[in-house]
N, C-alpha and C positions, 0 to 999 in steps of 0.2 A: 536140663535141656542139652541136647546135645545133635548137630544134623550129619549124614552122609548127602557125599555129592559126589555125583558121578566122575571117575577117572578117566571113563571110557567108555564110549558106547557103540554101536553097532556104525559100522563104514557110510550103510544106507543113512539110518538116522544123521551122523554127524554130516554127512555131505548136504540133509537140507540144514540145519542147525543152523550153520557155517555158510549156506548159497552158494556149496561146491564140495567144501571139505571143514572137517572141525579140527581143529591144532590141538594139539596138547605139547604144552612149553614145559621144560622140567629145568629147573631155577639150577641158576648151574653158578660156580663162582668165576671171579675173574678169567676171562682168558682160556677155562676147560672148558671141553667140548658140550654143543647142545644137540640133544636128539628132538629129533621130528616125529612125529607120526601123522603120517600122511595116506590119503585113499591110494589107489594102487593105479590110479589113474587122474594126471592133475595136469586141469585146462591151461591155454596162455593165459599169462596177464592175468593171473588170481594170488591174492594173500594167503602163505602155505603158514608164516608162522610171523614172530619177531623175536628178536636177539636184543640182551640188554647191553650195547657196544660202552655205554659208558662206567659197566665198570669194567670192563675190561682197560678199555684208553678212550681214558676223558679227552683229551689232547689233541684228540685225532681229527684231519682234516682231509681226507684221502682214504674213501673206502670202495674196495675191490672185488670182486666176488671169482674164485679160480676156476668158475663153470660158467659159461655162458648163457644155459638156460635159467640162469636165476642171478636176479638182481636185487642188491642191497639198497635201501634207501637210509637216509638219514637216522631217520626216528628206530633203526634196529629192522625194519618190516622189512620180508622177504617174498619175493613177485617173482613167481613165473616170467619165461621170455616166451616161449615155445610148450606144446602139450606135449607131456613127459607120461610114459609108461614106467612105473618102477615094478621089475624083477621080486625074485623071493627074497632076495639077496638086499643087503645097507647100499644106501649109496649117500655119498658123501663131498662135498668139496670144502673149501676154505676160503674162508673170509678176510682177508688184508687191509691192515688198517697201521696205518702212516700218516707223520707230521714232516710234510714238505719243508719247516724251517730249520728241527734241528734233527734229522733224518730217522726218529725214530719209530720202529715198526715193531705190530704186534700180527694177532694170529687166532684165530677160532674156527676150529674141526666142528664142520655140525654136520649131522648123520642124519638121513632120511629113512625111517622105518615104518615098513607097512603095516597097516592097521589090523593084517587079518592073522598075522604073528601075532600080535600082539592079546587079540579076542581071542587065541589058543590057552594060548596059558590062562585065562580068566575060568571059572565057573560057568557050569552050564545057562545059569540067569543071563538075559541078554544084557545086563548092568551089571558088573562088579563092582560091590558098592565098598568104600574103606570109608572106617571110623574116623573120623578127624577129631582132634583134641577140645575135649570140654568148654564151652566158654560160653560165660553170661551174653555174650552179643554174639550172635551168629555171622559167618563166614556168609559177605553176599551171594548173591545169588547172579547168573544174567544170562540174556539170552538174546542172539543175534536177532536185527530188525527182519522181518521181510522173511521170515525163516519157512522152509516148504513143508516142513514137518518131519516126517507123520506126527501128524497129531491125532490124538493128545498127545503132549510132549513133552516127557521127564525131564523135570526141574532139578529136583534134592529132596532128599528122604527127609525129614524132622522126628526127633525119637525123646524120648523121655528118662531117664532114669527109676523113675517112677512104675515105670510098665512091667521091673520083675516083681514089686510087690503086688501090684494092681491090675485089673484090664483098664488099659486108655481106649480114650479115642478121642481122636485129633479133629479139630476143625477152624477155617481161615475166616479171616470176614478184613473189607478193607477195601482200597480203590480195584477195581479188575473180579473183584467179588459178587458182594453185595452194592457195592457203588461203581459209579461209570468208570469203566467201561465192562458191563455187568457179565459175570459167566466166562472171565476169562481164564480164570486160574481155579482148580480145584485141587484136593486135598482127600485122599481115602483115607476113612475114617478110621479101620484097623489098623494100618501100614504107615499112616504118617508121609507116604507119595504124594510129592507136588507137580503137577500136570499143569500145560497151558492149554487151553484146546485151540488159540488159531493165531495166525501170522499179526506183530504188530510193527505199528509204525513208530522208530525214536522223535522222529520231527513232532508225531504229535502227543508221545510219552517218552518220557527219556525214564523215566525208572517207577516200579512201581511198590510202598510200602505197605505190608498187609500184618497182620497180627497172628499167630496160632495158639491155641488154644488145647489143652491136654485135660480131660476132663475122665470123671469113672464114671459107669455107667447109673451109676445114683445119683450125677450131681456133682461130686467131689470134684475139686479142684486141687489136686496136690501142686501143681507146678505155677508159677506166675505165667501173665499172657507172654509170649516171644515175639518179638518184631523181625520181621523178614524181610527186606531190601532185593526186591528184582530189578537187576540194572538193564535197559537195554543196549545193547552193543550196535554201537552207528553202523552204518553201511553203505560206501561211495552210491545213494540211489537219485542224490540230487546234482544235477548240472548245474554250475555259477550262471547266473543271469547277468549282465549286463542293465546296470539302472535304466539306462535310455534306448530305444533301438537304434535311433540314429543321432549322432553327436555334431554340434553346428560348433566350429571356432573360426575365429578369425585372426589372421597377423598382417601384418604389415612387410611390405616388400622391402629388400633389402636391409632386413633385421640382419643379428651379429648370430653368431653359429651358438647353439647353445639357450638360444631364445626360448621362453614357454610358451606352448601353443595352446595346452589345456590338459585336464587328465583327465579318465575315463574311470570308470570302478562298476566292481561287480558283484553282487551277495553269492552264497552260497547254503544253504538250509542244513546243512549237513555238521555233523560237533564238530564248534569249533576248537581251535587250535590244536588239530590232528592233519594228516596229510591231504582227507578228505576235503580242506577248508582251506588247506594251503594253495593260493592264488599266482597263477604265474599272467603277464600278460606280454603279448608280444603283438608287431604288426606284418600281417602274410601278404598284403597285396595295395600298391599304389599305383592311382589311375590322375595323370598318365604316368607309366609305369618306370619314366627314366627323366632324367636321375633322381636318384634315390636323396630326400633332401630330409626325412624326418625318421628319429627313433624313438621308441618307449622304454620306459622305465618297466622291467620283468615283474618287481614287486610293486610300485605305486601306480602304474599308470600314467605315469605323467610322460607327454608326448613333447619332445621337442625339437629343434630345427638342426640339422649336422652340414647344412650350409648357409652361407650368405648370399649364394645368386639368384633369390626368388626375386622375381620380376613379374610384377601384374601386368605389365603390358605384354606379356608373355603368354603366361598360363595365371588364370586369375583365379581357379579354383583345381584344391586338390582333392581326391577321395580314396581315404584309407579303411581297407579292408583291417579290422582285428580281431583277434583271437581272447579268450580268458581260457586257463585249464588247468584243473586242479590238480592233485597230487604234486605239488609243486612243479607241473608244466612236464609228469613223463608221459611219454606215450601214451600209457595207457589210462589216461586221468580223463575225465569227462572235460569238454569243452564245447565252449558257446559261440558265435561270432559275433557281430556288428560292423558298423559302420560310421566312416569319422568324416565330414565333409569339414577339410579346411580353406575358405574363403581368404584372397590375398588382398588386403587391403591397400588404396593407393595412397602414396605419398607422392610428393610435388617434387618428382626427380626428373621430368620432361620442361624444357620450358617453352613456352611460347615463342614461336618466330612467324616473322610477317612474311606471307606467300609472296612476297617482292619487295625489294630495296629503294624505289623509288615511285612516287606517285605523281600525278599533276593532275590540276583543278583550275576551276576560273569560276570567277564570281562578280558581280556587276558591281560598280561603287556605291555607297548607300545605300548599301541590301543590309539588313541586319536579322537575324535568328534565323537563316537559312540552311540547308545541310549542302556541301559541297563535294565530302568525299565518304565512301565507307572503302577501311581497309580490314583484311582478313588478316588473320594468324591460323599455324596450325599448332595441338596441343595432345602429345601422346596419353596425357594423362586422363581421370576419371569425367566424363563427360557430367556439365552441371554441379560440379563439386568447387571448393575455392580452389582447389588444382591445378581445375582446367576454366576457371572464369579467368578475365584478361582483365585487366587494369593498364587504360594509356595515357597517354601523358605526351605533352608538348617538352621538348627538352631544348631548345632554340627556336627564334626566329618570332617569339610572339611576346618581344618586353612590352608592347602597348596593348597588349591585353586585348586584339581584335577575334580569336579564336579559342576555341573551348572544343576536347574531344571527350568522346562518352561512351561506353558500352551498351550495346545492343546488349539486350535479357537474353533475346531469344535466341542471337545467332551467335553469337558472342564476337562481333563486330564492331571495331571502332567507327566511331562518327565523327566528322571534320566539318564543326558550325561556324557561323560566324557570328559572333556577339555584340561587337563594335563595326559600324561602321568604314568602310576604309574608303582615300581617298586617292582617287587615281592623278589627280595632278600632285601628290605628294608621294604615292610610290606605285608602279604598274605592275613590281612583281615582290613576293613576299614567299622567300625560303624556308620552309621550319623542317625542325628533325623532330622525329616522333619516337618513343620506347613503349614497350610492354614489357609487365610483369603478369604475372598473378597474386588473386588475393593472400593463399596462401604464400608466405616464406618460402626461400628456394630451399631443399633441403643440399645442396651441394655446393653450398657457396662457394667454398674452400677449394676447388677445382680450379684447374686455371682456363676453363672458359667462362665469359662472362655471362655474369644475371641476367642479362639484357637484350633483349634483342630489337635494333632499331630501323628507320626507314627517312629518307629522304622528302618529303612533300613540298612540289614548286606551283604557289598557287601564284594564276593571274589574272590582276585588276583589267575589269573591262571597263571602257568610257561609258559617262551616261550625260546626258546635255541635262545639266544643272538650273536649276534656279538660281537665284542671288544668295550670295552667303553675308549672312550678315556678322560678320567675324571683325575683331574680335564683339562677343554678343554685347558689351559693356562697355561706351563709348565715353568722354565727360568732354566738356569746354568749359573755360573760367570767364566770369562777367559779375561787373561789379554790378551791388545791391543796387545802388541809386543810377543803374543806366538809363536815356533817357528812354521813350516810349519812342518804337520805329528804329530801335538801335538793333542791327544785325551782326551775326556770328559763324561762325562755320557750325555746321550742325552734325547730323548722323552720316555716316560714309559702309554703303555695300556694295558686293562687287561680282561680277561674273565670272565664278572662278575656271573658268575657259580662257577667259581674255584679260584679268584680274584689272579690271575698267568696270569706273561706274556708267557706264553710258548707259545709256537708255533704261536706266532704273529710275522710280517713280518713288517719292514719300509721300505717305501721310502720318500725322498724329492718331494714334491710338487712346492715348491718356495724357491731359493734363490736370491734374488735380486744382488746380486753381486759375487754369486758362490765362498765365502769363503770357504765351510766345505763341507764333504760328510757324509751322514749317514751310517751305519751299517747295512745292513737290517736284520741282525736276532737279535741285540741289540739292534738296535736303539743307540748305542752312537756314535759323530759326532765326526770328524778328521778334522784339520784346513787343508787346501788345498791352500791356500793364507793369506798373512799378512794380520791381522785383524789392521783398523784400526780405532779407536772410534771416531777421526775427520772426519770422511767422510761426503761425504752428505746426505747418505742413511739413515743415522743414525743418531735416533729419541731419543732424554734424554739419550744416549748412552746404549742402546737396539739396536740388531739386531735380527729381527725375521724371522725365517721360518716356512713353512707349511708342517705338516707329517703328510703321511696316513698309517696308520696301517689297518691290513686286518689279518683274520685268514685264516686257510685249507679252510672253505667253500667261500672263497670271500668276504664275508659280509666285513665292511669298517667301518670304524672312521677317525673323522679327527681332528690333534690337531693342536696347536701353540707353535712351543719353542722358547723363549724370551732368547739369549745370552746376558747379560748384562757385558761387555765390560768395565774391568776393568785400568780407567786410570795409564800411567806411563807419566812418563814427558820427552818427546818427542818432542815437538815445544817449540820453543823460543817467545816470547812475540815481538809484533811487532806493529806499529803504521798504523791504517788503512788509514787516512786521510795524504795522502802526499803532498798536496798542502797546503801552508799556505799563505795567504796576510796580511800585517801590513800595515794600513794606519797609513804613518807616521805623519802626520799633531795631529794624532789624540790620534795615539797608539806608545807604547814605547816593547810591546811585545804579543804574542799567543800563545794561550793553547795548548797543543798536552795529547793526552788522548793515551795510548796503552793498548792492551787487548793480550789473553794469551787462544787458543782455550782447553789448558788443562784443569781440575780440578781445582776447588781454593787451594786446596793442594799442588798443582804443578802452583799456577800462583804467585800473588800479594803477597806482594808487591814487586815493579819494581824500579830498578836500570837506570837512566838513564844520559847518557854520551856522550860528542860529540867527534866521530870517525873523525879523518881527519888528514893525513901527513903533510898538510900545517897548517902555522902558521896563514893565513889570517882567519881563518876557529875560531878559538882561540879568533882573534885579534878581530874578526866584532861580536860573537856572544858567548853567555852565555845561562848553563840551569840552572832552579833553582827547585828544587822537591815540587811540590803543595799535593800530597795525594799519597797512595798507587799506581794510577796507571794513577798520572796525572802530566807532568810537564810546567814549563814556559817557552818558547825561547824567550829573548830579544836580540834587537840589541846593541852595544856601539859604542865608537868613531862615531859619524855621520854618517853612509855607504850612499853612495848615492843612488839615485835610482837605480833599477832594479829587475832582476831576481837572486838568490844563489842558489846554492847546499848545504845544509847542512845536513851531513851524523850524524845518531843519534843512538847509542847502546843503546837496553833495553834487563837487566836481570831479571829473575825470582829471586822469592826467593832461588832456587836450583842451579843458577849461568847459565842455559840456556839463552843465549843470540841468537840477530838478531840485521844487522844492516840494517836501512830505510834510505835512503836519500830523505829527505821534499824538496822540491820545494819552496825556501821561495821568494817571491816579496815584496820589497818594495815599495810601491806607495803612490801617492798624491792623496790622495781620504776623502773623510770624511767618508763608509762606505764600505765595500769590495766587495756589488753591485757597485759599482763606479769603482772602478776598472776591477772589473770582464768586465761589457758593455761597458767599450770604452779602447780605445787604446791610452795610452801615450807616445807621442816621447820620454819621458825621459827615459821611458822605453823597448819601442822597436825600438829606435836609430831614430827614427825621419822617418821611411819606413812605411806605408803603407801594411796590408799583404791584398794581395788578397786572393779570394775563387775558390775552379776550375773552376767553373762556369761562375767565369768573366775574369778568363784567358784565359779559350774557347771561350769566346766572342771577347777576344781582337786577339787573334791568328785568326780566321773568318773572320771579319774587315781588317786584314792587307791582308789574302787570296785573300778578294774578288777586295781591291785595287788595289794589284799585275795583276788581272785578267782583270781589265777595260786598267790597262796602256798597256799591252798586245796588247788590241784589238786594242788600238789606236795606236800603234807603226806598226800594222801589217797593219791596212788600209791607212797610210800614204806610207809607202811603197807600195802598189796596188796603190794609185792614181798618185803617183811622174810618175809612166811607163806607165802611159795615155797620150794619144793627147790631145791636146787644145779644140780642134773642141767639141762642144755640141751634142751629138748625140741627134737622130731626135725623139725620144720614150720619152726625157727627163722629162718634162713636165707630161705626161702622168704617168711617173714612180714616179715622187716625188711628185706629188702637190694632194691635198684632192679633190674628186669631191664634186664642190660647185655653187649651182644656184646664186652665188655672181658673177656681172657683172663683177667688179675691185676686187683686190683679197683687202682683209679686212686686218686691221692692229691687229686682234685677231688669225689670222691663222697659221700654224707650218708644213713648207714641209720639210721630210727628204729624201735622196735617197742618196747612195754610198759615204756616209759620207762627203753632205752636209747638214747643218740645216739652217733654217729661225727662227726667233722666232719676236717677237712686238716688235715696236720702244725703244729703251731705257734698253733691255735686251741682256744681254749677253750668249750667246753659246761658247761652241769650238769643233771643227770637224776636218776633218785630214789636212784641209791647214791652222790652226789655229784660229781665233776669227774676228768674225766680228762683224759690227755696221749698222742699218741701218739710213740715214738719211733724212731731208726731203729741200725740196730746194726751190727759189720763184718762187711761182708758184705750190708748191705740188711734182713738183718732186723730184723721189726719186734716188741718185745712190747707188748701193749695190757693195763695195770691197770685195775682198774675198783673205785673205794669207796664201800662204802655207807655212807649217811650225809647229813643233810641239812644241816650246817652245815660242809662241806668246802672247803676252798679247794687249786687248784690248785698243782704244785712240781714242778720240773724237778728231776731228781738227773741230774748229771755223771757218767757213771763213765769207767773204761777204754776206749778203744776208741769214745767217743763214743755208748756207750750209755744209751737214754733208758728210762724205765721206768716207771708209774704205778705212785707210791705212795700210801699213807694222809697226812695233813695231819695237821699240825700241831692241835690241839684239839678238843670236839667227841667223843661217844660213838660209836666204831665196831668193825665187825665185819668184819675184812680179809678173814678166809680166806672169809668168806661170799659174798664178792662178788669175789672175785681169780680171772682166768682168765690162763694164758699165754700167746702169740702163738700158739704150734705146737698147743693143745690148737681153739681157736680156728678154727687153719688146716684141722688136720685135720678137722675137724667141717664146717665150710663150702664148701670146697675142691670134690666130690663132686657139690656141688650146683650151686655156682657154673658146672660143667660143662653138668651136664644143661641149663643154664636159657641158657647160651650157646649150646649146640645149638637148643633151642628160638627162641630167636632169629634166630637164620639160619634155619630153617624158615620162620619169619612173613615176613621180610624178603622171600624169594624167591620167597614166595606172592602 
C-alpha cells in the first residue's frame, strides 16, 4: 500500500478547503526561510499559514512581524491585518523574534507565493499528485471543517503495489461510509480517489477512521485492509459563551483593594487548547461609570476590587459590562458579552445618633408601667438590618431601678417606661443620661470618635394626694407572755405622706389568728384580750403577727403587719418527751432519758433530775445519774426481773420549775429494743397472748355461728321424733338428685328433712344421728339409720364383709324408730328412680 496526496490544488478548490485560502507549509529548518502559497487575493483577519517559531528560538518572548499587514501570534499562526492583493511577483517580510532579558534576537524570511505560479509548473491534471514514501500506516489524512467545496472534494489517492501485476479495485467502508454519517466519503473504484462529497462539522466529528480495501476482480485479496485517518481541521466557527447571562455578587463596603468579588467563566466548543479556545476576558463598561473601582483577571476571570472607598451609602449597586474573546483576546477573535451586577453590601460603619441632646418628660407619682418618653435616632446604615436596629440603654440617673427603655420593632425608637414607682415627697425631679448602639458591632471602633452616642433626659415627678402609707410594711412591739388581760401597747403606726402625720387615719384588725388583742381604731394601739401565750402553736420564733388596715377620710387603704414579739417568762416546767423506755437486759445495764424545757434558754437548762416515788421499791430497783445539761441515765440495780415499771422522774429548771413524767420502763430479753418492741415475751406479758379486735370479732362470729347449727339440729330432731314411721310416697322424688344413672352411684348425696346419704366410707350426721353405708356378698347394700342426737358413728365386721348401721354406743335412742333395711328402701325407691330416668332422657333429647 502506498497513498498520494495532494501538494496542490486549484486556487478555487483550495480557497473553499481552507474558508478563504488553503496553505501549503514547506518544513523549513531552524531559522530559514518559509515560503507561502497563497490565493492572489487574501481577505483581513484570515489564517494565511503558521511558522514553527520554536525551533528557530525556543526562548523567545517578543515576536514582531516587519509588515504591518500581517500579524504573528504566539503558536507560529500568521493573520492577515488588511486585504492584500499579491502581484506576480514574492512578496516577503520578516519575522523578529527577541528575548527582552538577555537581548537575544533571531530572524525568519517568509515569502508569499502565488498559487497560480505555482499550478504552471504542475501537469495538465487539475492535481499534481507526488508519490509519498511507502509505509505500513498511511500518512493522515484532513480536511478543514465547514469547507465550501466543490464537492466532491479530493481527499488522497490510495494505490497498491499490487496493481502492476493485477487489475485492483479499491473500496472504503467505515464511519462516513456505510455508518453515520452515511455517504460522506467515497472512493473510485479504478483510481483509488478519496472524495468527500459535503461540508462537515469538528464540533460534531473531529476525525473520521475508515478502512480500504484493494481487491482483483475475482475476489483476490493481495493486500491487507489499510486504515485511513480523516482528521478534521477546527475552524474559529464557535463564539465562547459565558456560563451565566447575568452574574449576581456581592461585597461589602469598605473591603481592602484587592478584595474578591467573584469570577465569571466561559466555554468555547471549538479544539481545545489551540488559539481558537484561548480565552481572554476583560471588563468594557461600568455603571455608574466613575470611578473605576474593579478589574478582571484576562485569563481566569476572576474580578476584583482596585479600591477601598466603596461606600453603600453611596452607590449600593454596581453593573459591569464584560467581554470573553477568543484567539487570545486579538481583534480579530470571536467575542461574547454579559453582564456582572455587583451588590455593596452594608456594614455598621454609620452609627446611630439621637435627633437631639436632650429630652424632658413628667410623670405622676405612683404611676408604674407607663410610657413617658419616645426618643429618635438617625442611622445611615442598611434599614431593618442589626446596622441599623438601635439598642438603648440608661447610662445614669436610674441606680433604684424606677426606668427601663426599649426599642420600637417598627420605628426603631427608644421608649422611656416607668417600672417602679416613684415618689414625689422623696424626689420631684430624676436626671438620667441615655446611649445608643446598634445590635451589630461598631466596625470602627478604633477611630477617635466615639461608639456612642448619647442624650440628656430630665424627667419630672408630679404630686398626687396619697393615701396612707403604711411604711415601714413590718411593724413588731414587745409584751410579755403572761400580761394581764386589758394590758395596752403601742400598736401599728401609718401616715400621710403629705403631712407625715397619723391623724385622721383609722385602724382595723384584719387577721388575728387566735384573737388575743383588739386594736384601737383611731390609734391603732392593741389591748390583750386573752393570755398571751409564747408556747402556743400559732407561734413562730415567738412572734405573733397580725394584719392592719389603715384607711383615711377618703377610703383610700394601706395595709401593714404588726409582729408582737412575745417576751418569755418561765412558765413550763421541763419535762421528758419520750416516755417509754426498753432496756435489753442481756445487753444493757441502763437508758438515756433527754428532757427539754418549751421556755427560753434562760428559763430552761440546766435540768435537775430526780426520781419521785412513795415507795421504796421505786429507790430499791432504780437509779439516775446526770449525763449533761439536759440529759440523764436511768439504770436498773439489784437484778429486777422481767417486765414492765412505772418510774416517776422529776425534772427542774435552772429557776427551780419542776414537772413530774412517769417513763414506762420494760425490762426485757432482747439483744436490741426492735426485739422486744415486735414480739411478745411471756416473761413479760405473763405468758397470755394479747389478741387484736379483729381476731376477737373473729372468734365471737365462730362461736355465733356454732351456737346457730346446734340450734338447727336440735329443732329438726325434735320435727322428726313427731313423725310416723311410714315413708311418705313423694319421698324419693323429694330427696334424691334427678339422674340418667340406672342404679344410683356410690358418688351421689340425697338430702330431704334431715336425712343425708353421702359415699361409702364417709361420715354424716342428721337428726336421727350417723350413719354408715355398707356393702354385703353379693353388692348388697343395707343402710341403718339412728335416731338420736348424741350418736357417733361404728363399723360392725360381720361375715361375709358385711357392713350395717347400728345404734352407738351412749346417748338415749330409739332404733326401731328410725331403722329401715336396704331392700325395704330399694323397693320403695327403686319404681321411682325409673320413672325419673325416663324423664330424663326425655329432657336430654328435647
Amino acid at each position: 500500500w502506498y497513498t498520494y496526496q495532494p501538494f496542490q490544488i486549484s486556487s478555487s478548490g483550495l480557497c473553499h478547503l481552507w474558508a478563504f485560502t488553503y496553505i501549503l507549509i514547506f518544513a523549513s529548518d531552524a531559522c530559514k526561510n518559509v515560503t507561502l502559497y497563497v490565493p492572489s487575493k487574501l481577505d483581513a483577519e484570515k489564517l494565511i499559514g503558521r511558522v514553527n517559531l520554536k525551533e528557530c528560538f525556543t526562548a523567545a518572548n517578543l515576536i514582531h512581524s516587519s509588515d504591518p499587514d500581517f500579524q504573528i501570534l504566539e503558536d507560529g499562526s500568521v493573520y492577515t491585518t488588511n486585504t492584500i492583493l499579491l502581484s506576480s511577483e514574492k512578496r516577503s517580510f520578516t519575522i523578529l523574534l527577541s528575548n527582552t532579558e538577555n537581548q537575544e534576537k533571531k530572524k525568519i524570511f517568509v515569502f508569499l507565493e502565488p498559487q497560480t505560479k505555482v499550478l504552471k509548473k504542475r501537469q495538465t491534471k487539475e492535481t499534481v499528485l507526488r508519490r509519498a514514501k511507502r509505509r505500513w500506516a498511511p500518512i493522515p489524512c484532513s480536511m478543514l471543517e465547514n469547507s465550501l467545496g466543490p464537492f466532491p472534494l479530493f481527499l488522497q489517492q490510495v494505490q497498491s503495489d499490487t496493481a502492476q501485476n493485477y487489475t485492483i479495485y479499491y473500496s472504503i467502508r467505515g464511519p462516513g461510509v456505510d455508518q453515520e454519517p452515511r455517504n460522506l466519503f467515497y472512493v473510485e473504484r479504478d483510481t483509488g480517489n478519496l472524495y468527500c462529497t459535503r461540508a462537515v462539522d469538528r464540533e460534531q466529528y473531529e476525525s473520521f477512521e475508515i478502512i480500504a480495501f484493494a481487491t482483483t476482480p475475482d475476489g483476490y485479496t493481495p493486500e491487507l485492509p489499510l486504515p485511513l485517518i480523516i482528521k478534521i481541521e477546527d475552524e474559529n466557527d464557535n463564539y465562547p459563551i459565558f456560563t451565566e447571562e447575568t452574574y449576581m455578587f456581592t461585597i461589602f463596603e469598605n473591603c481592602r483593594v484587592g478584595t474578591t468579588v467573584g469570577q465569571v467563566c466561559a466555554t468555547d466548543k471549538d479544539e481545545p487548547d489551540t488559539m481558537h479556545t484561548r480565552l481572554k476576558y476583560s471588563i468594557i463598561g461600568q455603571v455608574p461609570p466613575s470611578p473605576t473601582l474593579f478589574s478582571m483577571h484576562p485569563t481566569t476571570g476572576v474580578i476584583t476590587t482596585t479600591s477601598s472607598q466603596l461606600d453603600r451609602e453611596l452607590i449600593d449597586k454596581y453593573q459591569l459590562k464584560i467581554k470573553v474573546q477568543d484567539m487570545d483576546g486579538q481583534y480579530f477573535g470571536l467575542q461574547t458579552t454579559s453582564t456582572c451586577i455587583i451588590n455593596i453590601g452594608d456594614v455598621n460603619d454609620h452609627l446611630p445618633t439621637f435627633t437631639r441632646t436632650s429630652y424632658v418628660a413628667s410623670v405622676e407619682e405612683n404611676t408604674v408601667d407607663v410610657e413617658i418618653l419616645r426618643v429618635t435616632v438617625e442611622d445611615k446604615d442598611l434599614v431593618n438590618t442589626a446596622n441599623w436596629r438601635a439598642n438603648y440603654t440608661i447610662l445614669k440617673g436610674n441606680e433604684n431601678g424606677n426606668f427601663k427603655i426599649v426599642t420600637d420593632a417598627k420605628t426603631n425608637e427608644g421608649i422611656l417606661c416607668v417600672v417602679k414607682p416613684l415618689n414625689y415627697e422623696e424626689k420631684q425631679q430624676v436626671i438620667l443620661q441615655i446611649g445608643v448602639v446598634n445590635e451589630a458591632p461598631f466596625s470602627r471602633e478604633a477611630s477617635s470618635r466615639s461608639a456612642m452616642s448619647t442624650a440628656t433626659v430630665t424627667v419630672n415627678v408630679r404630686d398626687q394626694d396619697e393615701g396612707p402609707e403604711c411604711n415601714p410594711p413590718i411593724q413588731t412591739i414587745r409584751m410579755n407572755e403572761n400580761a394581764a388581760v386589758g394590758t395596752t401597747s403601742n400598736g401599728y403606726k401609718a401616715y400621710d405622706p403629705e403631712t407625715r402625720s397619723s391623724s385622721g387615719i383609722r385602724y382595723k384588725k384584719l387577721t388575728d389568728p387566735t384573737g388575743w388583742v383588739t386594736i384601737d381604731e383611731n390609734t391603732g394601739s392593741i389591748r390583750v384580750f386573752r393570755s398571751l401565750d409564747r408556747e402556743a402553736e400559732t407561734i413562730r420564733n415567738g412572734i405573733y403577727n397580725i394584719t392592719v388596715l389603715a384607711s383615711d377620710q377618703a377610703g383610700r387603704t394601706c395595709t401593714g403587719t404588726l409582729g408582737i414579739i412575745l417576751q418569755d417568762v418561765n412558765d413550763n416546767g421541763p419535762f421528758i418527751p419520750k416516755k417509754t423506755v426498753i432496756i435489753c437486759k442481756p445487753t444493757m445495764s441502763s437508758a438515756e432519758i433527754v428532757a427539754v424545757d418549751p421556755d427560753e434558754p434562760i428559763n430552761g437548762p440546766p435540768f435537775d433530775f430526780s426520781l419521785e416515788s412513795s415507795t421504796s421499791d421505786v429507790q430499791r430497783i432504780w437509779r439516775l445519774n446526770k449525763i449533761n445539761d439536759t440529759a440523764a441515765r436511768l439504770s436498773y440495780q439489784n437484778d429486777p426481773a422481767f417486765g414492765s415499771y412505772v418510774v416517776p422522774v422529776t425534772v427542774r429548771d435552772r429557776l427551780g420549775m419542776s414537772s413530774v413524767t412517769s417513763l414506762d420502763v420494760t425490762l426485757c430479753d432482747c439483744i436490741t429494743e426492735n426485739d422486744c418492741t415486735h414480739r411478745a415475751d411471756p416473761r413479760i406479758s405473763g405468758g397470755g397472748v394479747q389478741l387484736g379486735k379483729w381476731a376477737i370479732l373473729a372468734i365471737l362470729l365462730g362461736i355465733a355461728l356454732l351456737f346457730c347449727i346446734l340450734f338447727t339440729l336440735v329443732c329438726g330432731a325434735s320435727g322428726i321424733s313427731k313423725q310416723p314411721k311410714v315413708i311418705p310416697d313423694d319421698l324419693a322424688q323429694q330427696n334424691l338428685i334427678v339422674s340418667n344413672t340406672e342404679a344410683p352411684g356410690d358418688d351421689k348425696v340425697y338430702s330431704a328433712n334431715g336425712f343425708t346419704t353421702q359415699t361409702a366410707g364417709a361420715s354424716a350426721q342428721g337428726v336421727c344421728g350417723t350413719m354408715r353405708s355398707g356393702v354385703k356378698n353379693g353388692g348388697q347394700e343395707t343402710i341403718e339409720m339412728v335416731k338420736g342426737g348424741h350418736q357417733t358413728l361404728e363399723s360392725c365386721r360381720g361375715a361375709g364383709h358385711h357392713h350395717t348401721l347400728d345404734s352407738c354406743r351412749g346417748g338415749h335412742t330409739e332404733v326401731d324408730n328410725c331403722r329401715y333395711t336396704y331392700s325395704e328402701w330399694h323397693s320403695f325407691t327403686q319404681p321411682r328412680l325409673g320413672e325419673e330416668s325416663v324423664r330424663g332422657h326425655t329432657l336430654i333429647k328435647n
